[in-house]
Backbone bond lengths (Angstrom), bond angles and torsions (degrees), N, CA, C in turn:
res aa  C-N    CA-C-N  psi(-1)  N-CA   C-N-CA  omega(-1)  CA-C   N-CA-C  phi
1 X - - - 1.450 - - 1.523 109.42 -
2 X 1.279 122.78 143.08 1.029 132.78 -129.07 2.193 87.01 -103.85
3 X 1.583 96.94 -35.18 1.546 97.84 -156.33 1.785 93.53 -125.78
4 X 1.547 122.07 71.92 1.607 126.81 168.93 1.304 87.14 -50.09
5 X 1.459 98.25 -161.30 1.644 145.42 -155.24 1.639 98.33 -115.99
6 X 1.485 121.86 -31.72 1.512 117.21 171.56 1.358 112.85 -102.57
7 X 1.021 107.12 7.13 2.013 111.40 170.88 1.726 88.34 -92.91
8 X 1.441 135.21 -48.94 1.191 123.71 -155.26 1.758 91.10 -83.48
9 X 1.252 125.16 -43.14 1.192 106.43 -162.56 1.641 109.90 -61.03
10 X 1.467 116.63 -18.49 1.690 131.59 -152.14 1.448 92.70 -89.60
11 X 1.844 112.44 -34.36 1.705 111.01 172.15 1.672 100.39 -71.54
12 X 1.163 138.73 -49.25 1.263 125.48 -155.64 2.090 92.47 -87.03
13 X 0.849 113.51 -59.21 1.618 87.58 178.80 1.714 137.84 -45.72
14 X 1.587 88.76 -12.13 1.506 91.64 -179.04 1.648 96.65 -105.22
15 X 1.436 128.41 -28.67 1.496 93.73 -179.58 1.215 106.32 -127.26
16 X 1.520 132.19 8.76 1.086 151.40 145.02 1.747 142.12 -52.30
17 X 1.462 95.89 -21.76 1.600 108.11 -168.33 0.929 113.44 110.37
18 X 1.632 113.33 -78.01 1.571 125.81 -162.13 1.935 100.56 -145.37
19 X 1.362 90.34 156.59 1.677 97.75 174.35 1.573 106.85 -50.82
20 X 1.114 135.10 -48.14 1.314 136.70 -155.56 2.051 118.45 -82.71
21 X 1.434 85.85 -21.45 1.610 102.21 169.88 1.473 122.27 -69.03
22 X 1.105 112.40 59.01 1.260 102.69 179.36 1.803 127.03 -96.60
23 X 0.969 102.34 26.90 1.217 123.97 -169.23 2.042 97.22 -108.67
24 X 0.762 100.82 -13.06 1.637 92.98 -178.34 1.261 131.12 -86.61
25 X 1.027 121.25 166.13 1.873 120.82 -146.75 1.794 84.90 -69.15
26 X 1.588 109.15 -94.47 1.411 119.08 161.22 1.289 116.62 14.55
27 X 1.600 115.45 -69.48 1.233 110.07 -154.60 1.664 115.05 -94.70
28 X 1.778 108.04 -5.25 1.274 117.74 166.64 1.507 126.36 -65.93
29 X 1.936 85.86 -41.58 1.771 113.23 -179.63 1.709 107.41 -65.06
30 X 1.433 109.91 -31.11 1.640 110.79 179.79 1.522 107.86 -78.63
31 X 1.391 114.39 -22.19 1.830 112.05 -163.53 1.433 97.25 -92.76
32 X 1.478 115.95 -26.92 1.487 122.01 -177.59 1.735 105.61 -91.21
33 X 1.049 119.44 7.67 1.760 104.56 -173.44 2.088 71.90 -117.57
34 X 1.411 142.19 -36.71 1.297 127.97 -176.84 1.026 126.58 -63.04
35 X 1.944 114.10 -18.90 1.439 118.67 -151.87 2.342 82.06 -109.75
36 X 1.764 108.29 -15.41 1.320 109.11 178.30 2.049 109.46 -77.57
37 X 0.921 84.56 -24.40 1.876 89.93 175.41 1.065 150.34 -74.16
38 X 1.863 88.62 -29.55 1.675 135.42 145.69 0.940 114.96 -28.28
39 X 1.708 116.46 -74.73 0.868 118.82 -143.48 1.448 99.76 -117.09
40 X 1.616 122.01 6.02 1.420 111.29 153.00 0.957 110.37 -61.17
41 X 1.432 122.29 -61.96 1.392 138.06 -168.30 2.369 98.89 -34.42
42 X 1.002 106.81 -62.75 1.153 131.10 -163.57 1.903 102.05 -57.27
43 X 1.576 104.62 -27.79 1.238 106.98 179.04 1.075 115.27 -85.78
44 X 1.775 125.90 -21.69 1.421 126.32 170.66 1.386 128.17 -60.10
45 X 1.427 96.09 -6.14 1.293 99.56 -172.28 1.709 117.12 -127.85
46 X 1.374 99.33 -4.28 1.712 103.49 164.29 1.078 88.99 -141.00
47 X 1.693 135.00 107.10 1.127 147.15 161.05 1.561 110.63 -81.65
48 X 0.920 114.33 -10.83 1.965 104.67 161.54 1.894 118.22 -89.66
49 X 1.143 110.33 2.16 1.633 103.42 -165.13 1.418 98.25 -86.08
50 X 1.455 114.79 95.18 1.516 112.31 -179.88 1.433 120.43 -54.40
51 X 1.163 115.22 -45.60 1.369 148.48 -168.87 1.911 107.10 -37.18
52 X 1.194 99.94 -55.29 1.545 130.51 -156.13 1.494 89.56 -94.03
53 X 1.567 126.24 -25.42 1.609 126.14 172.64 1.280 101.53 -82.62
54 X 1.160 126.07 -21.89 1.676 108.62 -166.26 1.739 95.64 -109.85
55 X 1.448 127.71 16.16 1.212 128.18 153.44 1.079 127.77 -76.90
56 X 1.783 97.74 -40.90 1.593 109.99 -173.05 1.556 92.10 -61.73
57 X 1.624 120.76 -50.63 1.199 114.17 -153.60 1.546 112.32 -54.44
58 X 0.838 88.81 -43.81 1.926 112.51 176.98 1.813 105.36 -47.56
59 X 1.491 97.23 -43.09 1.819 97.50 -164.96 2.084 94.67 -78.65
60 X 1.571 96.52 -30.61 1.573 96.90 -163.28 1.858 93.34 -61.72
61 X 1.549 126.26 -29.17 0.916 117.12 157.50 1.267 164.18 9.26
62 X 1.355 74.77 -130.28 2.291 100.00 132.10 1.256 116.08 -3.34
63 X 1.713 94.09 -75.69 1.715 94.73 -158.20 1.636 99.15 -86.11
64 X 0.869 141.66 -45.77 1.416 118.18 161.34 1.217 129.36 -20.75
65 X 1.310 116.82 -67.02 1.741 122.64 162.45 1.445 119.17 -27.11
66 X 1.477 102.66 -54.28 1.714 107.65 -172.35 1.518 98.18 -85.91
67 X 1.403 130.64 -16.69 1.569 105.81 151.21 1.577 136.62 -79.12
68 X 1.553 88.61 -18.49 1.293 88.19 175.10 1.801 115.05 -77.47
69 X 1.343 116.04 -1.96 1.185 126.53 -174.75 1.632 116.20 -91.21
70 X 1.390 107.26 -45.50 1.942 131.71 163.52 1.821 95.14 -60.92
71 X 1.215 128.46 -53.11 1.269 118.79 -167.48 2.062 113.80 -62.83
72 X 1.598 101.16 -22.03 1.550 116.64 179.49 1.529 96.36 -102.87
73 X 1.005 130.65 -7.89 1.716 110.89 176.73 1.591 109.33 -112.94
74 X 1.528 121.03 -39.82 1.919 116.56 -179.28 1.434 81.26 -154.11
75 X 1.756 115.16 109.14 1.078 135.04 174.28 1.899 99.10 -65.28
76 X 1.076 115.34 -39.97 1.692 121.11 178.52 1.397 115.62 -76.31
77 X 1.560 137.21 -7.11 1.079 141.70 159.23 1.581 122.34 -64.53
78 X 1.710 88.31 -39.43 1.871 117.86 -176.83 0.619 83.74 -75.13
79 X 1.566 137.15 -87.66 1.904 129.52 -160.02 1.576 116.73 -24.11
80 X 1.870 108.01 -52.65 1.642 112.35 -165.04 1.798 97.93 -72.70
81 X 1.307 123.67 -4.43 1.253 110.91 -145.01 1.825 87.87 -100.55
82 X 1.376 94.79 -52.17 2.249 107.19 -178.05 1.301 93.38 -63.72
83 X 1.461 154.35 -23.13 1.366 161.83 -129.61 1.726 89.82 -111.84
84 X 1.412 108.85 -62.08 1.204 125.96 -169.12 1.826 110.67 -83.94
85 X 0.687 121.63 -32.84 1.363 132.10 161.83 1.201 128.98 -56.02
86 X 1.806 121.73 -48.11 1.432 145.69 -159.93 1.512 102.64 76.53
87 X 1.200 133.62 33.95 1.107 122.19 177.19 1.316 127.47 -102.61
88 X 1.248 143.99 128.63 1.393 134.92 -132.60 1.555 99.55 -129.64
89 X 1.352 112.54 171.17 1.518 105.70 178.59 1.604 105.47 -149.40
């Protein structure tokens, strides 16, 4: 399995604060851009599995929302976060 319990805790301690924060913008936007890479990766290689495309779409979502939410509450949180991520806009 692609996403244990010490891959998530290793995303939320590093952009989260602490293992137990999982409630934070950051560390949702890092677990949701890991679980989006997944399953690109996963789409290059079965280009018929609709199913698993309309998740990503769903996850590409998500994390949009919660940036578009960091970008209206600490414009400098957003910066460290796409900075730290590679995520571009």
């Amino acid at each position: 399995m692609y996403l244990t319990k010490e891959v998530k805790k290793d995303i939320f301690k590093k952009h989260g604060g602490a293992e137990a924060n999982t409630g934070s913008t950051e560390g949702q936007i890092a677990l949701f851009t890991h679980r989006i890479n997944h399953l690109t990766e996963h789409l290059k290689s079965n280009r018929k599995d609709y199913n698993t495309e309309r998740s990503l779409v769903k996850l590409v979502g998500k994390r949009r929302s919660l940036l578009d939410y960091l970008i209206k509450t600490d414009i400098v949180r957003y910066r460290a976060i796409i900075k730290e991520l590679d995520l571009r806009k």
